[in-house]
C-alpha positions as CSV (number, residue, x, y, z in Angstrom):
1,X,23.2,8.7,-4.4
2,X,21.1,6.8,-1.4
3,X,22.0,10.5,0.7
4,X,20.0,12.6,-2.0
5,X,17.4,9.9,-1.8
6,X,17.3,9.8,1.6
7,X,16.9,13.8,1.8
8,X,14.2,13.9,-1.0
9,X,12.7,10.7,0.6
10,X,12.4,12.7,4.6
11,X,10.8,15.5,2.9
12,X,8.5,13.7,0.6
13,X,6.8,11.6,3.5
14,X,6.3,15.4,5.2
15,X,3.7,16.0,2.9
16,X,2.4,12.4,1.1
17,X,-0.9,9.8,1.2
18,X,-3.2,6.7,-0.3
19,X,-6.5,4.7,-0.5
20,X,-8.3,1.1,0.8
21,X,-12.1,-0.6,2.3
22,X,-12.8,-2.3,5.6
23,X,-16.1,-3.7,7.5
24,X,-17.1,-1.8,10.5
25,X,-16.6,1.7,12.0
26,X,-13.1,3.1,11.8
27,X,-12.1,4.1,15.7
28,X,-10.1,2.8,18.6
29,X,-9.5,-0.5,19.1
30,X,-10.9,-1.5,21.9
31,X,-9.3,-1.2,25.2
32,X,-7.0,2.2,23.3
33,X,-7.5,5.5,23.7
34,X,-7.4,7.4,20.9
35,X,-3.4,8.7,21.6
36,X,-2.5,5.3,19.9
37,X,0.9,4.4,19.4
38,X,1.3,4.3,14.9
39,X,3.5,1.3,15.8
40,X,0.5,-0.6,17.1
41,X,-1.6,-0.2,13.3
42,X,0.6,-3.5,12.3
43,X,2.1,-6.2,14.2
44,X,5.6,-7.5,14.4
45,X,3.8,-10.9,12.4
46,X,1.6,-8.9,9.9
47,X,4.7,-6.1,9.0
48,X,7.1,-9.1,7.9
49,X,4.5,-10.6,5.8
50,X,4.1,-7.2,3.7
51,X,7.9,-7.6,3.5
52,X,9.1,-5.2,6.0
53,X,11.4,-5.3,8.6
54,X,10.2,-5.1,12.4
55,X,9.9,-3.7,14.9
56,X,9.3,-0.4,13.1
57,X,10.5,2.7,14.1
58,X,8.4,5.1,16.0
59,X,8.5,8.9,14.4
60,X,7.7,12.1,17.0
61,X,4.9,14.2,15.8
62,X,6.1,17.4,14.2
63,X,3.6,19.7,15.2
64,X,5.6,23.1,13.4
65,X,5.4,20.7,9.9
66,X,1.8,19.8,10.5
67,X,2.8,16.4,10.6
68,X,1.3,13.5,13.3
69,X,3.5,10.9,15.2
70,X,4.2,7.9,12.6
71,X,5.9,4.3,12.3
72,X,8.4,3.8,9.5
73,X,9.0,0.3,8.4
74,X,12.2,-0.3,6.2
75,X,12.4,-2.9,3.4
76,X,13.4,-6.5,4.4
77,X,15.3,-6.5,1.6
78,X,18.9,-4.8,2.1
79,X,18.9,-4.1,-1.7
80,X,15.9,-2.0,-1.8
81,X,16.7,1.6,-0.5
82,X,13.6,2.9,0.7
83,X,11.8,0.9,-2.3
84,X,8.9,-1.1,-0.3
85,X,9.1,0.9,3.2
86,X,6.1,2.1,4.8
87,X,5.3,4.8,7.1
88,X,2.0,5.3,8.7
89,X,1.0,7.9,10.5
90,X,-1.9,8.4,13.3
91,X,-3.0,11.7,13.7
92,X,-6.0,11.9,17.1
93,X,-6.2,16.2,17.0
94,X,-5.6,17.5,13.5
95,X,-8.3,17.8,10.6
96,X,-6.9,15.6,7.4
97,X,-7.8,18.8,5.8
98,X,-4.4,20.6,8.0
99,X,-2.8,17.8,6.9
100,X,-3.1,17.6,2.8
101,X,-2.8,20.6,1.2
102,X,-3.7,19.3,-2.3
103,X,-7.4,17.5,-3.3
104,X,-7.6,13.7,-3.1
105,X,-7.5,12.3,-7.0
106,X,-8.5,8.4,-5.8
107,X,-11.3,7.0,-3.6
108,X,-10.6,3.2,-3.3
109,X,-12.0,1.2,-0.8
110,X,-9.7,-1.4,1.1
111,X,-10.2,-3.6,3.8
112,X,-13.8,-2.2,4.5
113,X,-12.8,1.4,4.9
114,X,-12.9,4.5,2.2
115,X,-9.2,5.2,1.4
116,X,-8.5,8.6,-0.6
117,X,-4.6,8.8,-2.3
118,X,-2.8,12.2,-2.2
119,X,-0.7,13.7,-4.7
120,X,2.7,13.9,-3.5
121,X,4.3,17.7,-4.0
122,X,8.0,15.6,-4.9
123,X,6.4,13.1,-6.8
124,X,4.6,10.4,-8.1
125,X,7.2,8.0,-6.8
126,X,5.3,8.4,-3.4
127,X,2.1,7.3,-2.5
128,X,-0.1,8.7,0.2
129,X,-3.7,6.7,1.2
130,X,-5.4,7.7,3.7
131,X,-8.8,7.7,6.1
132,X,-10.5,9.8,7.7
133,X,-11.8,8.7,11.2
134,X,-13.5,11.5,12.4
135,X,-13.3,15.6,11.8
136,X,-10.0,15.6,13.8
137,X,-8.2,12.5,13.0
138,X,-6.6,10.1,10.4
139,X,-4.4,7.2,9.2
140,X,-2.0,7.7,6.4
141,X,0.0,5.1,5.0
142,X,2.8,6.0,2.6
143,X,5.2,4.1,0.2
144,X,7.3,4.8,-2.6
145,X,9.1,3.3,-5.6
146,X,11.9,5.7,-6.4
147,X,12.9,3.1,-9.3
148,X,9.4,2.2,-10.6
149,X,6.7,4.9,-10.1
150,X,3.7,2.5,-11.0
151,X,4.2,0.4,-7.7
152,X,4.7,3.6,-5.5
153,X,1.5,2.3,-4.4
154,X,2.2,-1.3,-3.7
155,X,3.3,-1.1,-0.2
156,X,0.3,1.0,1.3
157,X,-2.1,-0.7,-1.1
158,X,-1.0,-3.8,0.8
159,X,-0.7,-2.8,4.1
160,X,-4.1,-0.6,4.2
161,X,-6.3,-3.9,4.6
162,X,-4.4,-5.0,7.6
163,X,-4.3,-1.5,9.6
164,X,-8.2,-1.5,8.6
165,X,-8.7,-4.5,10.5
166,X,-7.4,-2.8,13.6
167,X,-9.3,0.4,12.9
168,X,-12.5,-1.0,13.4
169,X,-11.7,-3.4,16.1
């Protein structure tokens, strides 16, 4: 059963987003170029206190799926499946608009910054925020809650406050 999750899940994150506010002007953190590593949006400190395990794993763009380089976090919890794992991705050349192909249905602002949530095209089980920090780049966070639909959000929600805080460093 975790196999067709895991197959469902792979192609679920290909085309997924959510929504948070944050003080300040997203961009580089200071001292990075805009190439930044989607590893680098949480630490080692701030992953394990959204309840995922570190480090996280890096993720090669995907350039024939349209889809940036990204960090997937699993759950620290064995028993959750991919319940409570995060992946963020960090695009620095691609239009969010080459990215999403449906309309954002939520603005929410978290950690100072202007968060819109995707519609997944698997599922509401999957939640996609993300912010746009200039015409030709974005962050995306997504989670999912293959068990529980109404917390597919619960995990980017969470996390999108901290990766705003290194946003607009």
């Amino acid at each position: 059963m975790k196999g067709r999750y895991s197959v469902l899940l792979a192609a679920a994150l290909l085309v997924t987003g959510c929504t948070v506010s944050v003080n300040g002007t997203p961009g580089p953190t200071a001292g990075r170029s805009w190439a930044v590593n989607p590893c680098s949006l949480l630490t080692d400190a701030e992953a394990k206190q959204l309840g995922l395990q570190t480090p996280g794993t890096p993720k090669p763009a995907a350039p024939q799926y349209r889809t940036p380089p990204s960090c997937l976090w699993s759950p620290a919890s064995p028993d959750a499946a991919y319940e409570g794992s995060l992946q963020a991705f960090y695009a620095t050349d691609q239009p969010i608009d080459q990215y999403y192909t449906t309309k954002s249905t939520v603005r929410v602002q978290l950690g100072g910054l202007v968060w819109d949530r995707y519609p997944s095209a698997v599922g509401d089980f999957i939640c996609d925020l993300a912010v746009r920090l200039s015409n030709s780049s974005f962050v995306a966070l997504s989670s999912q809650d293959l068990a529980n639909t109404t917390k597919a959000c619960a995990v980017a929600q969470a996390a999108a406050p901290v990766v705003a805080r290194h946003l607009s460093k």
